[in-house]
N, C-alpha and C positions, 0 to 999 in steps of 0.2 A: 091464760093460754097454757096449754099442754108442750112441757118442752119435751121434743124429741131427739130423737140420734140427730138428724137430719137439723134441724135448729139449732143443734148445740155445734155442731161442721161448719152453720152457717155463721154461730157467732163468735168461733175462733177465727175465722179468717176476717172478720172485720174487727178482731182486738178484743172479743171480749170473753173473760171467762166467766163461771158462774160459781157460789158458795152459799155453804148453808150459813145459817146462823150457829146452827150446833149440830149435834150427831143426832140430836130428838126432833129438828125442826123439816117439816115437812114442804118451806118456804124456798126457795132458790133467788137470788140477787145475782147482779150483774155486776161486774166489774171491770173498767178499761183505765186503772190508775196514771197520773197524768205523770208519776216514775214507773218509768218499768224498767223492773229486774232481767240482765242477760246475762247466760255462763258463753260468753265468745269461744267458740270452738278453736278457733288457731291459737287461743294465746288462755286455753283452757292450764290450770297450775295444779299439780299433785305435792303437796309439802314433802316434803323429807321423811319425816316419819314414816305417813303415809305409805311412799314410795317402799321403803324396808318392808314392811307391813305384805303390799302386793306381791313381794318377793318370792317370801317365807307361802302364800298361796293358800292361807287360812280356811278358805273357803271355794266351793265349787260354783262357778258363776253361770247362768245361762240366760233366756231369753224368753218371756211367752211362754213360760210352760209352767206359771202358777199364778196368771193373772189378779185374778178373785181373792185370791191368798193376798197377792202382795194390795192389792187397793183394801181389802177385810181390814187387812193390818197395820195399814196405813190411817184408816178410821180410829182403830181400837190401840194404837200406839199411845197416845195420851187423853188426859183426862176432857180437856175442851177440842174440839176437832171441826171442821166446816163441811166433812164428808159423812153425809146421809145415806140413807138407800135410796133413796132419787139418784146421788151423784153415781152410789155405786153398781145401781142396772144401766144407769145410763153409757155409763163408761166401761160397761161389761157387756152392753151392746154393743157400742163401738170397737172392742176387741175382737169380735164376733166376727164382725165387720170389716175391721183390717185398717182401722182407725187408731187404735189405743193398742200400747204395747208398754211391757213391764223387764225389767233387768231384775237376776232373783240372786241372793245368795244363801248359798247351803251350806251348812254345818251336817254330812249327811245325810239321812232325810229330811230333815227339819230345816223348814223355811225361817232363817235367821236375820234378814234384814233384805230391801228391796225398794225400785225405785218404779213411778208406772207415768205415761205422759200420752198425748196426742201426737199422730203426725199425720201432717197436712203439706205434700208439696215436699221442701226442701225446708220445712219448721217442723219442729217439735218443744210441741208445749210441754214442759217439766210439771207435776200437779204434786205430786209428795211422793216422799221418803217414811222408810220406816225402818229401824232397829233392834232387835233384841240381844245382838253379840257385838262385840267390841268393832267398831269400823266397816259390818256388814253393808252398810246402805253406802257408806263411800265408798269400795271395792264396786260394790256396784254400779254407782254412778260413773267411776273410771270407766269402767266396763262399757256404758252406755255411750258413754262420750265418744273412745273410741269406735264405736261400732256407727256410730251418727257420724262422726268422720270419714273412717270408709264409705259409707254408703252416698256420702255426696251432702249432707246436711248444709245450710248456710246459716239457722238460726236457731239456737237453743233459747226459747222464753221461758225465764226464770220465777214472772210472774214478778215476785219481791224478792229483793234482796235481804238475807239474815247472816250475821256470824256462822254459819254452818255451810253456806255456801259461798260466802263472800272468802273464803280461805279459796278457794277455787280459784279465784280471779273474776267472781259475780261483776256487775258494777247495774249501776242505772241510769238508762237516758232516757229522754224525752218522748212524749207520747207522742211527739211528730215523727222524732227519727224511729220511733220502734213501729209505727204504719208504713213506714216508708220500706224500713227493713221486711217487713211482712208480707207488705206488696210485692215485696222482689224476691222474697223466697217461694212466697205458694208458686210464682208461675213457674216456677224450675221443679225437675222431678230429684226425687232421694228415692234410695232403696235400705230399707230400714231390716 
């Protein structure tokens, strides 16, 4: 079967994302891990470092306004990657659309690190990161964070948890409590 914008809407809100096998594979899999990864928005952590880092203002942050860039980049950021060009028209539909949105950060012109996800409701599914300057993809994920906080957000799905987001305050529960959390976030509205 032919996944669509509209199937892929359908299978985030029932838990599931989807991955390539590689950046060559023309295959898509399903995924509803029985941990899943959450960055909890209330009790979201900026380290120390960090924090000094945002200060100082390294970079110019905005919103949706180089999509394609930041998912491209997100693909061709390393060597093994699960982001195709399936995932990447798909979710460049969805942007299109008013489904998929991206936090970018600038070094000038120059798209230097960025973050792109789903929202759905009062969820927003996290899909990848990408960096080419020091701390660019976590200025931006801050950036995101706060911005899914004002707007009302209740559930950042982190998908997995790794040392790169687990400094955040990542953690993992149970695939019952994260349907349960999912159930209760789509029905509410966010403004993104």
């Amino acid at each position: 079967m032919k996944i669509t914008p509209d199937i892929l809407l359908q299978a985030y809100a029932s838990g599931l994302f989807p991955m390539a096998e590689s950046r060559d594979s023309a295959e898509l899999r399903w995924f509803d891990p029985q941990r899943r990864g959450i960055l909890p928005l209330d009790a979201f952590h900026v380290p120390k470092r960090l924090q000094t880092t945002l200060k100082r203002a390294p970079y110019r942050v905005s919103f949706d306004e180089d999509f394609e860039g930041v998912i491209k980049s997100c693909a061709d950021a390393r060597p093994e990657t699960w982001i195709n060009d399936e995932i990447i028209f798909l979710y460049t539909a969805l942007h299109r659309a008013g489904f998929a949105h991206s936090a970018e950060a600038w070094d000038g012109e120059r798209l230097v690190g960025g973050v792109y996800g789903i929202s759905m409701g009062a969820a927003f599914f996290g899909e990848s990161m990408f960096s080419v300057s020091a701390d660019a993809s976590k200025i931006a994920l801050v950036h995101l964070v706060e911005k899914l906080k004002a707007g009302g957000y209740e559930l950042f799905d982190a998908q997995f948890v790794n040392d790169h987001i687990r400094q955040f305050g990542a953690m993992e529960i149970s695939r019952k409590e994260y349907h349960a959390r999912l159930k209760a976030a789509l029905v509410n509205e966010a403004v993104f």
